[in-house]
TORPA-4810 file (N, C-alpha, C, O; in nm, 3 decimals):
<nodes>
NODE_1_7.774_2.324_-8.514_7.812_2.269_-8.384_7.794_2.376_-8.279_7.818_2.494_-8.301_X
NODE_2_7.742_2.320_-8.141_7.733_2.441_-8.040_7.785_2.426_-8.000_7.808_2.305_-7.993_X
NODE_3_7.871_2.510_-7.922_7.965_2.547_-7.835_7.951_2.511_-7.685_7.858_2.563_-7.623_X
NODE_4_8.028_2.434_-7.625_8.035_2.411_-7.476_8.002_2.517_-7.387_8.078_2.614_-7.390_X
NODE_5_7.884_2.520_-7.290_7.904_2.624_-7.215_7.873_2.568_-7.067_7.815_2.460_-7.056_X
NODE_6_7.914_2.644_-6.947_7.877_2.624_-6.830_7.765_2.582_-6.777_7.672_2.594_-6.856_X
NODE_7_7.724_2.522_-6.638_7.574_2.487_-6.663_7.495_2.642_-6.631_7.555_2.745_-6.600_X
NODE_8_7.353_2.626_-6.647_7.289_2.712_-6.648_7.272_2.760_-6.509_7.323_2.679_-6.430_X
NODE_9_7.222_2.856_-6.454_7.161_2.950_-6.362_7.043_2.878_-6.394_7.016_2.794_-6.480_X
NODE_10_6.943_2.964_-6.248_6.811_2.894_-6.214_6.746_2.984_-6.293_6.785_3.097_-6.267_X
NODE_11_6.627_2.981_-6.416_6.564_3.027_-6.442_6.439_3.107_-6.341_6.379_3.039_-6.258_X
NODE_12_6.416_3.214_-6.352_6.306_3.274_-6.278_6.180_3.259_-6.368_6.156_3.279_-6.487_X
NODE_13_6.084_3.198_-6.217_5.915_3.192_-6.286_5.821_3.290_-6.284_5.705_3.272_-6.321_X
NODE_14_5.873_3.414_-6.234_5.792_3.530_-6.283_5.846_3.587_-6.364_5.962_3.557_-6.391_X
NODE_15_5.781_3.691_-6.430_5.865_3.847_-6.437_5.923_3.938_-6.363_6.030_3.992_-6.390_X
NODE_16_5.854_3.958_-6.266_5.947_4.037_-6.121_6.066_3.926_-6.070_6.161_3.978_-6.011_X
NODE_17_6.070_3.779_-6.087_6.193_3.745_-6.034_6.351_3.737_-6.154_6.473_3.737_-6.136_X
NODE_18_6.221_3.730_-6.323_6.354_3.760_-6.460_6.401_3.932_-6.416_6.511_3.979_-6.443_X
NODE_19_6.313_3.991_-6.358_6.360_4.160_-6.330_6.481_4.154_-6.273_6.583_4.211_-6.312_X
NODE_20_6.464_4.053_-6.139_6.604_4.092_-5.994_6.676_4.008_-6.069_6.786_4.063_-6.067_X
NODE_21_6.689_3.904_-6.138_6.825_3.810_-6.215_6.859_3.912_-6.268_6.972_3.954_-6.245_X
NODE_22_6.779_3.979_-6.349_6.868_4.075_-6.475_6.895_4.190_-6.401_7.000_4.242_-6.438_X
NODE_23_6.843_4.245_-6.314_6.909_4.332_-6.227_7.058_4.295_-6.166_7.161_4.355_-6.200_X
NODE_24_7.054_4.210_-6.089_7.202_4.145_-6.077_7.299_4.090_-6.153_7.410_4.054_-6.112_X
NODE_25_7.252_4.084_-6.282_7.334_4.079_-6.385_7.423_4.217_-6.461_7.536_4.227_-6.509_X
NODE_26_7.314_4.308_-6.443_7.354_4.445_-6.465_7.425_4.529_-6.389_7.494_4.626_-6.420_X
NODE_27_7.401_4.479_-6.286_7.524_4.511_-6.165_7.628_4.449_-6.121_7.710_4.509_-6.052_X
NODE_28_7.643_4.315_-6.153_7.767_4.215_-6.185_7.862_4.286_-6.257_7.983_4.294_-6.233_X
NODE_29_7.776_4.356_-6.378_7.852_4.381_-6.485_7.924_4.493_-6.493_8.022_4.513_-6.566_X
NODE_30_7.854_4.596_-6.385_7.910_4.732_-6.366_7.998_4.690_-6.274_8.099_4.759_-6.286_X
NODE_31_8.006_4.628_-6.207_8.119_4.597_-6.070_8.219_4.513_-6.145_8.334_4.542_-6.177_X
NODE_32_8.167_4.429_-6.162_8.304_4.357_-6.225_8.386_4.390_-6.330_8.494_4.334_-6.347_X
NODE_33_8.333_4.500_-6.420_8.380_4.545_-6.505_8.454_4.683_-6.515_8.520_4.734_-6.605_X
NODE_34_8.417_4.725_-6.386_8.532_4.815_-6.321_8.596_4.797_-6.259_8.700_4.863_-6.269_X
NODE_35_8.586_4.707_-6.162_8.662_4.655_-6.008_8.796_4.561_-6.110_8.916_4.581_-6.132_X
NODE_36_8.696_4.455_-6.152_8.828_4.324_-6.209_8.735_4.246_-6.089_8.682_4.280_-5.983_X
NODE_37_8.748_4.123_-6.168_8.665_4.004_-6.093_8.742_3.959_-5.942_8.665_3.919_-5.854_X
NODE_38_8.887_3.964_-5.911_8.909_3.930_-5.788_8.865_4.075_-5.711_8.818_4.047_-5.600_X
NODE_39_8.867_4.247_-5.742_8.855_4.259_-5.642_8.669_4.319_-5.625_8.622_4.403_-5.548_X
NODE_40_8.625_4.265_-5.694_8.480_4.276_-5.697_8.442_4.182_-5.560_8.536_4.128_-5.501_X
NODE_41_8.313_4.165_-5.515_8.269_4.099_-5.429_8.117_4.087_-5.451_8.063_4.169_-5.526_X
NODE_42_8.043_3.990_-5.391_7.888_3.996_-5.395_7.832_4.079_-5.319_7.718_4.115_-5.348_X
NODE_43_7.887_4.123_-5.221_7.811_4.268_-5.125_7.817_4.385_-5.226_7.733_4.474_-5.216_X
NODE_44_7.933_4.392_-5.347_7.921_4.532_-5.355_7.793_4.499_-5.502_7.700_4.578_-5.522_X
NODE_45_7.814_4.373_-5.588_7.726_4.377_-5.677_7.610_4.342_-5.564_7.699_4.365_-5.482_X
NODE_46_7.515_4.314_-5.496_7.396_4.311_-5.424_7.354_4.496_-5.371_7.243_4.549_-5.366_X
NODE_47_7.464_4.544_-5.346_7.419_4.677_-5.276_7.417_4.760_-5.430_7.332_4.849_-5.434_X
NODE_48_7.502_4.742_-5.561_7.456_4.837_-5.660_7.322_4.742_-5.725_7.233_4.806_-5.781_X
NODE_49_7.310_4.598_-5.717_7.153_4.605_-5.747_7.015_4.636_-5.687_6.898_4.627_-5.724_X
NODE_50_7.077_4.673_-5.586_6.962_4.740_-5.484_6.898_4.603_-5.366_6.821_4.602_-5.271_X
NODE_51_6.981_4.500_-5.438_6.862_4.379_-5.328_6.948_4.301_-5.193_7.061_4.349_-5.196_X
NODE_52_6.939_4.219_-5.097_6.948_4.207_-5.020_7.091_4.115_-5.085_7.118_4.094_-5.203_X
NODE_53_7.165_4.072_-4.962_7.321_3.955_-4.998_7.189_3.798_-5.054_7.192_3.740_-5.163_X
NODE_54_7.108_3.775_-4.959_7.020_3.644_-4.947_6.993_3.630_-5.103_7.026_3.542_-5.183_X
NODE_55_6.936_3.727_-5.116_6.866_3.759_-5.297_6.945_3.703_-5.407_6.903_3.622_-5.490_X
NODE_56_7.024_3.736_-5.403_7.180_3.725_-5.490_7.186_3.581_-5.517_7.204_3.543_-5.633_X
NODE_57_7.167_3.479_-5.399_7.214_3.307_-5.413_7.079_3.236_-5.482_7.083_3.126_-5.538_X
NODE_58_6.950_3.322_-5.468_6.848_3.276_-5.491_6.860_3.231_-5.646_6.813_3.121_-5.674_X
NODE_59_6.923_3.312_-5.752_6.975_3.319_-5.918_7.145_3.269_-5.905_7.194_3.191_-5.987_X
NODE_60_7.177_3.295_-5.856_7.366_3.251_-5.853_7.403_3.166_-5.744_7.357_3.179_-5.630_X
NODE_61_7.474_3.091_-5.772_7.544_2.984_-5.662_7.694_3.087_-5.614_7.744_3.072_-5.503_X
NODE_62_7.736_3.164_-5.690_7.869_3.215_-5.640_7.926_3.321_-5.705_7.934_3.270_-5.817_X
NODE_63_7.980_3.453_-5.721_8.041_3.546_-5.833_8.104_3.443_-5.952_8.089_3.465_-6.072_X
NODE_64_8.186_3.310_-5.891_8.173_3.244_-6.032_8.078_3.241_-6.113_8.103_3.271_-6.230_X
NODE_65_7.960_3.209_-6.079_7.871_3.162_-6.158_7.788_3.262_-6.252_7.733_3.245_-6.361_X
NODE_66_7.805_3.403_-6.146_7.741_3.498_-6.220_7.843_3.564_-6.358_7.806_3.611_-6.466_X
NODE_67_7.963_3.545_-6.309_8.044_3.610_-6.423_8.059_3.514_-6.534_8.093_3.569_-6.638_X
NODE_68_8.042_3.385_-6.541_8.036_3.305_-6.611_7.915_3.303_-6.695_7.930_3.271_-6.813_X
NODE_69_7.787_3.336_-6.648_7.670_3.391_-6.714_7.680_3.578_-6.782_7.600_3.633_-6.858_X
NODE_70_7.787_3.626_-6.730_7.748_3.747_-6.817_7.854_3.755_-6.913_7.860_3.863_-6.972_X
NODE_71_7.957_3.651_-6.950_7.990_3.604_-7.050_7.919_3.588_-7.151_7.927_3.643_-7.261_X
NODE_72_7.807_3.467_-7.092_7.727_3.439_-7.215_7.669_3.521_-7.275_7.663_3.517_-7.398_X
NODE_73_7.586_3.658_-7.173_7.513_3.705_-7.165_7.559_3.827_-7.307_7.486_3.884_-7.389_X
NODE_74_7.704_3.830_-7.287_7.754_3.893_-7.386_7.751_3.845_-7.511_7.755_3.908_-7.616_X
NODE_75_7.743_3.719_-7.492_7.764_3.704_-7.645_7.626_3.679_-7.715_7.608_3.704_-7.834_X
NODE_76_7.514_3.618_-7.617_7.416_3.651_-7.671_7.332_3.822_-7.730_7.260_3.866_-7.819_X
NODE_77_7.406_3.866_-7.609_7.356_4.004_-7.664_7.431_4.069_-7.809_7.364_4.129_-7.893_X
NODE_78_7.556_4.050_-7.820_7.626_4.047_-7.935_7.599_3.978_-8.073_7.625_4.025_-8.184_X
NODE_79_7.539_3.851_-8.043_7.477_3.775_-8.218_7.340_3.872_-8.216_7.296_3.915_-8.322_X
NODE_80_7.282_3.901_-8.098_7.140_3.989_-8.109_7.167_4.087_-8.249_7.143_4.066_-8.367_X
NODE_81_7.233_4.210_-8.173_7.332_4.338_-8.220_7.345_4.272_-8.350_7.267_4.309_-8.438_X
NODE_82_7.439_4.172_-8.380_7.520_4.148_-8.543_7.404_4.135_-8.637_7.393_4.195_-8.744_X
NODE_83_7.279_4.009_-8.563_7.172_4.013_-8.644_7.073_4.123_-8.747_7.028_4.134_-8.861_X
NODE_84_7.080_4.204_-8.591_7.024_4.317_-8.659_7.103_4.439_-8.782_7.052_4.479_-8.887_X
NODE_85_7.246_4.479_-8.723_7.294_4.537_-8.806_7.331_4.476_-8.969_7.351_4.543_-9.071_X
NODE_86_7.331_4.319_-8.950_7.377_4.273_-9.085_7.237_4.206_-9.189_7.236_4.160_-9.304_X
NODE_87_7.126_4.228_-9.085_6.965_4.182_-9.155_6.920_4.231_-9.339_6.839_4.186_-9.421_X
NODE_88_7.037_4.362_-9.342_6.941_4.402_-9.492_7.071_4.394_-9.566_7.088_4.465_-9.665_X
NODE_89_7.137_4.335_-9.535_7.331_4.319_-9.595_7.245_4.268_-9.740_7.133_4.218_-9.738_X
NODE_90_7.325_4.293_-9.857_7.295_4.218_-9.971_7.380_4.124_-10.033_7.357_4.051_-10.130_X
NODE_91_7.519_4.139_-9.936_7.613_4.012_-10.030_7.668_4.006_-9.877_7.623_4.070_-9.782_X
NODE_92_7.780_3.913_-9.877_7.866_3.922_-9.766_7.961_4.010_-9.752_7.995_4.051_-9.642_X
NODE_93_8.018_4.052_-9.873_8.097_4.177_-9.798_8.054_4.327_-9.738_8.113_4.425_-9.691_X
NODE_94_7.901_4.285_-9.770_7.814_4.452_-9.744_7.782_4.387_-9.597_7.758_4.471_-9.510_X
NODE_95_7.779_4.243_-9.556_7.761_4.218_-9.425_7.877_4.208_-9.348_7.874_4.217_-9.225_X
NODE_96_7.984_4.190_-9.413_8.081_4.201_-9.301_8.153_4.351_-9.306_8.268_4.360_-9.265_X
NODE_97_8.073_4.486_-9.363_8.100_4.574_-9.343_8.031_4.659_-9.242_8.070_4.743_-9.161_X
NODE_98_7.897_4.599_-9.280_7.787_4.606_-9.129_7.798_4.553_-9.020_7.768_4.604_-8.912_X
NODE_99_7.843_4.447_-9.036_7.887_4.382_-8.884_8.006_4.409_-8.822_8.017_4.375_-8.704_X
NODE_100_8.103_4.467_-8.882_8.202_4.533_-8.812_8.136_4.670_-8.716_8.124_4.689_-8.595_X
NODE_101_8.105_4.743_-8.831_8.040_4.853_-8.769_7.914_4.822_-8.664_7.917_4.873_-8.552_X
NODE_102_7.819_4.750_-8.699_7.755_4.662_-8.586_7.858_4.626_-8.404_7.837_4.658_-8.287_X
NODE_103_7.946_4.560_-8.465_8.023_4.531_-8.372_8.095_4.621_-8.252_8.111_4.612_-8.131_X
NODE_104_8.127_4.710_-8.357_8.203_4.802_-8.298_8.111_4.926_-8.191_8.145_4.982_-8.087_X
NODE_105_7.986_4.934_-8.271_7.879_5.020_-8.210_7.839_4.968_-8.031_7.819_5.038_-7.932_X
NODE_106_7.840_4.843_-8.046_7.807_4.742_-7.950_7.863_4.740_-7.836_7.809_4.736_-7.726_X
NODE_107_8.022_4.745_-7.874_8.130_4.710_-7.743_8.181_4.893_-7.696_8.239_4.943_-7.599_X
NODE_108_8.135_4.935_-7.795_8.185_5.101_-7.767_8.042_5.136_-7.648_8.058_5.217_-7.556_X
NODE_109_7.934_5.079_-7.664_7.796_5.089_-7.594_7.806_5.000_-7.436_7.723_5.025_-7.349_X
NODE_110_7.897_4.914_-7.415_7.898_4.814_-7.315_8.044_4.812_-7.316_8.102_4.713_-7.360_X
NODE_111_8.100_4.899_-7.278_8.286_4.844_-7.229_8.302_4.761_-7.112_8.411_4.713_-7.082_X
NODE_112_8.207_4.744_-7.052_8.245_4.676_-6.917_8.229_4.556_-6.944_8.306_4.471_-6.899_X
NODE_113_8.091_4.515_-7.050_8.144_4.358_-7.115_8.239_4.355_-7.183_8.260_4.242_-7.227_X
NODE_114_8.307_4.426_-7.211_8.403_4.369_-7.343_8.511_4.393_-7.218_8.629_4.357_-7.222_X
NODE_115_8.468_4.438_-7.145_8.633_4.431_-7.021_8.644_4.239_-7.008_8.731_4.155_-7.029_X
NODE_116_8.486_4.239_-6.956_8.468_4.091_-6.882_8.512_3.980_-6.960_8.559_3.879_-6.907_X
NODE_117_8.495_3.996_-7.115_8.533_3.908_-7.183_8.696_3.905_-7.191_8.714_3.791_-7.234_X
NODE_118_8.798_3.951_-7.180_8.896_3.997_-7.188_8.949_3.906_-7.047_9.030_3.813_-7.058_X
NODE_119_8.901_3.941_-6.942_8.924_3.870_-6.788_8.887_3.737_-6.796_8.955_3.662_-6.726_X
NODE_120_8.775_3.672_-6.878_8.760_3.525_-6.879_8.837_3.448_-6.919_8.845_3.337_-6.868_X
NODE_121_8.921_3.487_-7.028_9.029_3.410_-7.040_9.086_3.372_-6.894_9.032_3.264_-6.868_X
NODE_122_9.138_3.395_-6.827_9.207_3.373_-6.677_9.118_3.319_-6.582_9.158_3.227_-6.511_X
NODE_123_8.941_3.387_-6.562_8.905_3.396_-6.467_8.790_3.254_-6.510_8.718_3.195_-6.429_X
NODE_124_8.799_3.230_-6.640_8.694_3.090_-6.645_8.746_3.088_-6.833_8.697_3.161_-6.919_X
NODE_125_8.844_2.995_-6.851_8.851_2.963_-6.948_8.722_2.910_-7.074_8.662_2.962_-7.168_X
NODE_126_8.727_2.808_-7.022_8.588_2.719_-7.057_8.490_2.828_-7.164_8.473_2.825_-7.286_X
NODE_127_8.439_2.916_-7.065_8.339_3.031_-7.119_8.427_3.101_-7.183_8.356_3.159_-7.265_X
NODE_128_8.537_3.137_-7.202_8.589_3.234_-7.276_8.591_3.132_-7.442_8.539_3.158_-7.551_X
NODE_129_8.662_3.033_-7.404_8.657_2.932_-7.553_8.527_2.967_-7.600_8.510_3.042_-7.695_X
NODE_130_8.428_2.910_-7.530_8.293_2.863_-7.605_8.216_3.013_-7.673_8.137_3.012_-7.768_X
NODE_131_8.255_3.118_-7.606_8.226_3.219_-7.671_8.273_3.227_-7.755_8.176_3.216_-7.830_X
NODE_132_8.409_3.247_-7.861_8.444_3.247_-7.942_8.451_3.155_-8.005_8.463_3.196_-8.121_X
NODE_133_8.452_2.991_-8.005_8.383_2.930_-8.038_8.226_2.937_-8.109_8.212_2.913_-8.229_X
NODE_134_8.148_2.962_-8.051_8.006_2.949_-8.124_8.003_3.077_-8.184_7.889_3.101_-8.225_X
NODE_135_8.090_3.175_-8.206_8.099_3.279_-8.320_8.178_3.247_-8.418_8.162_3.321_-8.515_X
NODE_136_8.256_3.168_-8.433_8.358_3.124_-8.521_8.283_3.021_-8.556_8.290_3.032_-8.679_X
NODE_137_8.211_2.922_-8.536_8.125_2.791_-8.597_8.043_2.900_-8.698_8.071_2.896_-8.817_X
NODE_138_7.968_2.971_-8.662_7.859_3.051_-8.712_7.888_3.143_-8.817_7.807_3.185_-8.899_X
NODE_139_8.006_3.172_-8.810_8.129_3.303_-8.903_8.175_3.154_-9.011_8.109_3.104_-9.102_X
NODE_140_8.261_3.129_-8.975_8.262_3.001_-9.077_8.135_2.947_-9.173_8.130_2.942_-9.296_X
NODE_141_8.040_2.912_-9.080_7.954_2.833_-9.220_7.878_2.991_-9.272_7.802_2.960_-9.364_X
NODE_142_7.872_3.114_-9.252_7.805_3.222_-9.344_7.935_3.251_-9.460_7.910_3.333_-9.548_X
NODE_143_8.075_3.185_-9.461_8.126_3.251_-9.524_8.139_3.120_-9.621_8.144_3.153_-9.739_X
NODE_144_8.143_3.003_-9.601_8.097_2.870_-9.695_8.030_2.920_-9.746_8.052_2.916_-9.868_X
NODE_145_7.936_2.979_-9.713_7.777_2.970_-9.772_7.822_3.083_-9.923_7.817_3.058_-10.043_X
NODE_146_7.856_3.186_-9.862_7.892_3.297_-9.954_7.988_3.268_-10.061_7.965_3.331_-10.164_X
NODE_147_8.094_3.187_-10.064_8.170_3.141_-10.117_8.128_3.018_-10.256_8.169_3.016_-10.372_X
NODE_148_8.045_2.936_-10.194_7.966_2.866_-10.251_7.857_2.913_-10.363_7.816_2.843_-10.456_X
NODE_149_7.815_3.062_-10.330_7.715_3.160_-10.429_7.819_3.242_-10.502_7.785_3.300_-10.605_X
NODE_150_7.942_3.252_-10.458_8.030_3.286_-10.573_8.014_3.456_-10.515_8.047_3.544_-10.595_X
NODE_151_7.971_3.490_-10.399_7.988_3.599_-10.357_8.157_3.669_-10.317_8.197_3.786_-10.322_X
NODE_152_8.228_3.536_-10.275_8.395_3.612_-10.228_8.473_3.510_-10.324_8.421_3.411_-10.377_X
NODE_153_8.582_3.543_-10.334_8.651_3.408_-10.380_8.709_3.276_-10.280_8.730_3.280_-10.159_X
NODE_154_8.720_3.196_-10.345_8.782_3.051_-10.270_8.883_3.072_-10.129_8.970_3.158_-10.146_X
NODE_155_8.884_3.034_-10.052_8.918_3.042_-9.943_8.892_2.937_-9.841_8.794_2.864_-9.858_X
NODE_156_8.987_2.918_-9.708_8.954_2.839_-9.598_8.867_2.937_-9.526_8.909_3.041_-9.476_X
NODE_157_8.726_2.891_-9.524_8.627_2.950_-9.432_8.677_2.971_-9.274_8.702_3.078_-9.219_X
NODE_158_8.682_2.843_-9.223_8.762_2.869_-9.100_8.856_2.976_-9.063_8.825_3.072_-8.993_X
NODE_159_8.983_2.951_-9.119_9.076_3.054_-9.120_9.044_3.183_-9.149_9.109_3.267_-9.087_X
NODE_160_8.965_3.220_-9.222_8.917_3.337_-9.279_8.820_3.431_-9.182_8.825_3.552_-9.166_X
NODE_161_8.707_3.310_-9.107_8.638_3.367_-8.988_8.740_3.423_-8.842_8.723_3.531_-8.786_X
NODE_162_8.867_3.297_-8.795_8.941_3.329_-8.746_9.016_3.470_-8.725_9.056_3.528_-8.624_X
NODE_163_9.017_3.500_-8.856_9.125_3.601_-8.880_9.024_3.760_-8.901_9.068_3.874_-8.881_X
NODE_164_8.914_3.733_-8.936_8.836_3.854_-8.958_8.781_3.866_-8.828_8.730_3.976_-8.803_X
NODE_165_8.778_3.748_-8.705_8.747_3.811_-8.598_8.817_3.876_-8.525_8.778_3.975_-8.463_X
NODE_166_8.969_3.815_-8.521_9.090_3.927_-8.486_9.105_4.067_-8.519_9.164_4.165_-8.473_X
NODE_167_9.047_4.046_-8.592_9.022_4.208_-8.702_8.942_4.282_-8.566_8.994_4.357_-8.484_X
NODE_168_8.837_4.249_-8.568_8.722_4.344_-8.514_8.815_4.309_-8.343_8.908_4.378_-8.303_X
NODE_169_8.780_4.236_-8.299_8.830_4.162_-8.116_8.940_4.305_-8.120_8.920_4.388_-8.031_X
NODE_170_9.051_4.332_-8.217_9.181_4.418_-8.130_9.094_4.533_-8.172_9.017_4.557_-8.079_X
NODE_171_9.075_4.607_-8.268_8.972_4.745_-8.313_8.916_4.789_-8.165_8.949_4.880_-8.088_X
NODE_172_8.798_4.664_-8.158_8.742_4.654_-8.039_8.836_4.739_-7.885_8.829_4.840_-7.815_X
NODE_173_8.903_4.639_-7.900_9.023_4.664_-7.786_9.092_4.824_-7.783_9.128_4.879_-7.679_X
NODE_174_9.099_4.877_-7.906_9.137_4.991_-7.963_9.072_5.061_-7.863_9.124_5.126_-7.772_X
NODE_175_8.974_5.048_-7.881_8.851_5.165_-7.877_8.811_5.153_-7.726_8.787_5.253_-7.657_X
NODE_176_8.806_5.059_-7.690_8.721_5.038_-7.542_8.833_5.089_-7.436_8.844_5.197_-7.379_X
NODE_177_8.945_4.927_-7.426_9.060_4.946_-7.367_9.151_5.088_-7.355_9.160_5.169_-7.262_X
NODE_178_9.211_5.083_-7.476_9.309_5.223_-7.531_9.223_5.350_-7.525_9.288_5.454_-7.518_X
NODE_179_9.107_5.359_-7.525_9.076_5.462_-7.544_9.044_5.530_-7.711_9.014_5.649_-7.719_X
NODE_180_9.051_5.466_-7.804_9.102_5.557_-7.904_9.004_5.575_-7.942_8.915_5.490_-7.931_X
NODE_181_8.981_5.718_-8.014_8.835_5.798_-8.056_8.818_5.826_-8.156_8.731_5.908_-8.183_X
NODE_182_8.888_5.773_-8.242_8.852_5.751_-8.423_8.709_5.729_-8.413_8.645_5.648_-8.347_X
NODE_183_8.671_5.829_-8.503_8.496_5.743_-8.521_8.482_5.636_-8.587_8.542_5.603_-8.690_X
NODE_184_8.399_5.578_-8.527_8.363_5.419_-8.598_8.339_5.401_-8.742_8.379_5.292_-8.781_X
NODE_185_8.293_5.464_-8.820_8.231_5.464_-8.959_8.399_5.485_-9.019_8.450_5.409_-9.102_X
NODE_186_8.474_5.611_-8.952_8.653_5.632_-9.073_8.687_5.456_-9.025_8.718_5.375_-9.112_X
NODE_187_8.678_5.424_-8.908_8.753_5.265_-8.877_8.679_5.186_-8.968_8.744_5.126_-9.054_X
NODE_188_8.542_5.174_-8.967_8.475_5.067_-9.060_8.575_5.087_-9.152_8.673_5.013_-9.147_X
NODE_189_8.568_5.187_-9.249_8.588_5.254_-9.396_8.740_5.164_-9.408_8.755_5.054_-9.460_X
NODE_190_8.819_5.230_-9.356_8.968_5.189_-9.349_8.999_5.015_-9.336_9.073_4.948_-9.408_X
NODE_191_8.930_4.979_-9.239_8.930_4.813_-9.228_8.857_4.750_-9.344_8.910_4.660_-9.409_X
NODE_192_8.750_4.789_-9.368_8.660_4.753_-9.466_8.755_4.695_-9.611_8.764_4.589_-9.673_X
NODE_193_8.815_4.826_-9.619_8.894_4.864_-9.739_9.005_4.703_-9.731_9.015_4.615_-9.816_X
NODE_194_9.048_4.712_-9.647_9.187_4.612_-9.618_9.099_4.477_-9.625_9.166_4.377_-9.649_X
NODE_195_9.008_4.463_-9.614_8.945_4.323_-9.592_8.891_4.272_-9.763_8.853_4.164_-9.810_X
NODE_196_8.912_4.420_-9.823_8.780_4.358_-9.974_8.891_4.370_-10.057_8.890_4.288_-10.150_X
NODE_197_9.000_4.454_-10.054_9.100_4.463_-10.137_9.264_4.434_-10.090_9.354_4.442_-10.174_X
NODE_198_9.292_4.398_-9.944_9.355_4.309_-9.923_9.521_4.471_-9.941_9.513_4.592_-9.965_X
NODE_199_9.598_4.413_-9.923_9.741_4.538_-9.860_9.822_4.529_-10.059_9.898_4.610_-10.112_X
NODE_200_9.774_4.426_-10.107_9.845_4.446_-10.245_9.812_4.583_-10.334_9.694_4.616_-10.328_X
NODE_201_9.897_4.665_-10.415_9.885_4.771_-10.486_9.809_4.749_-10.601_9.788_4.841_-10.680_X
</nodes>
């Protein structure tokens, strides 16, 4: 099932006009992700993308619309990231040891999205659901699947995706938010551990 999302932005028909969208996306993201979406504005993301206020409406109807796209933008860039780090996994728990660490590499690389995602809850619900949503549809049926090959034992897939994304989402939060500077590989190791063998002695 896909996930509900906002309507789309205007696609650009060149390459020099996908350049200035993604330029203003990249500067959405630095502004809004330092400022906080109320006290951000479109003058200050237009003057750090270098292009005129006019430019800006030509791809966006409003800072709603743009922060609502670099939502997505996150999460597409994020299944990108998971794809790749979990591509040579050989069972599922060697992939959800990669994809943590995947994960974590990701949001430690982009804190200002993982700020933005954090602010959508409040600032556009809708997109905040559907993001976690269409990772939890997708986390769910890989762990059916695994379950079914007799790779983990029996379990509610759902619940299980639920709860292993909480896992990574606060880590995440650890690290970006808090600050904390554990290296990623002792955090994999340690979480890893709790996820395959569980808090029993």
């Amino acid at each position: 099932m896909e996930a509900t999302a906002s309507p789309k932005t205007a696609n650009p028909k060149t390459p020099r006009g996908e350049a200035t969208r993604r330029a203003i996306l990249k500067a959405a993201e630095t502004v809004i992700g330092t400022q906080g979406f109320n006290d951000a504005s479109i003058i200050d993301i237009t003057r750090e993308a270098g292009v005129a206020q006019g430019t800006f409406y030509i791809y966006f109807k409003s800072k709603d619309e743009v922060f609502s796209e670099l939502v997505r933008e996150m999460g597409r860039l994020l299944r990108q990231a998971l794809n790749a780090a979990t591509a040579g996994a050989r069972d599922r728990l060697t992939a959800e040891k990669e994809g943590l660490r995947g994960f974590l590499s990701f949001v430690s690389a982009h804190p200002n999205l993982y700020r933005i995602i954090q602010e959508a809850l409040f600032v556009d619900p809708g997109a905040y659901r559907a993001y976690f949503q269409t990772f939890a549809d997708g986390y769910r049926q890989a762990l059916a699947e695994a379950q079914d090959a007799g790779e983990i034992r029996p379990g509610d897939p759902d619940v299980r995706a639920w709860a292993l994304m909480g896992i990574a989402k606060t880590l995440g939060e650890r690290a970006v938010v808090w600050g904390d500077e554990t290296p990623i590989d002792a955090v994999v190791e340690a979480a890893h551990d709790m996820i395959v063998n569980g808090l029993r002695r």
